[in-house]
C-alpha positions, 0 to 999 in steps of 0.5 A, spaced: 092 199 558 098 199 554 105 196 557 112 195 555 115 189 558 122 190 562 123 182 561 120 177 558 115 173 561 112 166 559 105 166 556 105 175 556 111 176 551 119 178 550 123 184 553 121 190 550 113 188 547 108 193 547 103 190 548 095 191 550 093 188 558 087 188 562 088 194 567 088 190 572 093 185 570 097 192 569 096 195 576 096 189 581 101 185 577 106 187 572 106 195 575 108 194 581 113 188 580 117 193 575 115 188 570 113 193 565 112 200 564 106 205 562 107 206 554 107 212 554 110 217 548 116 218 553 117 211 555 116 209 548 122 213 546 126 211 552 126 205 550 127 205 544 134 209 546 136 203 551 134 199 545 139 203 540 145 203 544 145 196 547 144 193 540 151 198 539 155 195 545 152 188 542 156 189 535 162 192 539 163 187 544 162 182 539 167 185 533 172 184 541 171 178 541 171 176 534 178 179 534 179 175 540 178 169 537 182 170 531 188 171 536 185 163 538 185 160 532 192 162 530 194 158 535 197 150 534 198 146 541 203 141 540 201 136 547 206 130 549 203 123 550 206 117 552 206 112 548 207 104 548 207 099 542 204 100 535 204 108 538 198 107 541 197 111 547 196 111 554 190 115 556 187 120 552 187 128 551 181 132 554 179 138 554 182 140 561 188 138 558 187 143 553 185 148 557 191 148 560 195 149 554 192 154 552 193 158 559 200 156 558 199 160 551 197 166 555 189 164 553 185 164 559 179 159 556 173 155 560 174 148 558 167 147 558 167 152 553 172 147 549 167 142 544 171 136 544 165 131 543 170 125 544 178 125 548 183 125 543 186 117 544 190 117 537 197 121 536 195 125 530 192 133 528 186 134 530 182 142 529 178 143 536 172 148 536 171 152 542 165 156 544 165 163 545 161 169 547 155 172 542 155 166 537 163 166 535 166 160 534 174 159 534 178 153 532 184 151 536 189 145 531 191 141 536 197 136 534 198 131 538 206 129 539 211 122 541 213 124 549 220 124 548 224 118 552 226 121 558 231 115 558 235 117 552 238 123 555 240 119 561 244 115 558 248 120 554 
C-alpha cells in the first residue's frame, strides 16, 4: 500500500516520503494515527501545494529575519565595567549582560541565543555572534569601556 508520511518517524521515513508498506501496517498503525495518508493522485498533489507554500513562507520568513538581523549587526554596545589596577576588571561580561543592552537598544534577544563561548574579562573590542531563526547569524561589536569614577564629579 502506498502511504505518504505526515510526520517523520525513525526507521519508516521523513515528512512528506511516499513510500510502499504493508497493508497491515498501514491500516492498523500509520492510518488511524494520522501518521500518514493513502497516496492517491489527489492527496499526491495536495501535498505537494502545502509543500509549495510552506517552502515560500520559509523564504519570507527568512528574507524578515535576515533584514532583522541586519538591523542587529549595525549595533555597537558600549558596557561599563569597573575596574581596579593595571585596568584589570572586576567580574566579567556575560551574555545576560548582553541582552540587557541590547533590550535597552530596543532589540528583544534571548540570551541563550547570544554565543558567547567565554564572559568578556578584558576591556577592549569584541564581535559576539548571535544565533537567530532559520540558520541566520547576526554579530553584535561589543566594546567594553572604563566606568567612569563616581568620585570625580562629587568632588567638583
Amino acid at each position: 500500500m502506498k502511504v505518504i508520511l505526515q510526520e517523520t518517524m525513525d526507521g519508516v521515513g521523513h515528512l512528506g516520503d511516499l513510500l510502499d508498506v504493508r497493508d497491515g501496517f498501514a491500516r492498523n498503525f500509520l492510518l488511524p494515527r494520522k501518521k500518514a495518508v493513502l497516496a492517491n493522485s489527489r492527496s499526491i498533489k495536495a501535498f505537494e501545494h502545502v509543500k509549495r507554500v510552506a517552502a515560500e513562507k520559509a523564504k519570507k520568513e527568512k528574507l524578515e529575519i535576515e533584514v532583522h538581523a541586519k538591523k542587529v549587526s549595525a549595533v555597537t554596545l558600549t558596557i561599563e565595567a569597573q575596574v581596579g589596577k593595571d585596568d584589570k576588571m572586576f567580574g566579567s561580561v556575560t551574555s545576560k549582560d548582553l541582552a540587557e543592552a541590547l533590550a535597552a537598544q530596543g532589540f528583544t534577544i534571548d540570551r541563550r541565543k547570544i554565543q558567547l563561548a567565554q564572559p568578556i574579562k578584558e576591556l577592549g573590542t569584541v564581535t559576539v555572534p548571535i544565533k537567530m531563526p532559520r540558520e541566520v547569524i547576526a554579530t553584535v561589536t561589543v566594546r567594553v569601556v572604563k566606568k567612569q569614577e563616581q568620585e570625580a564629579a562629587a568632588e567638583a
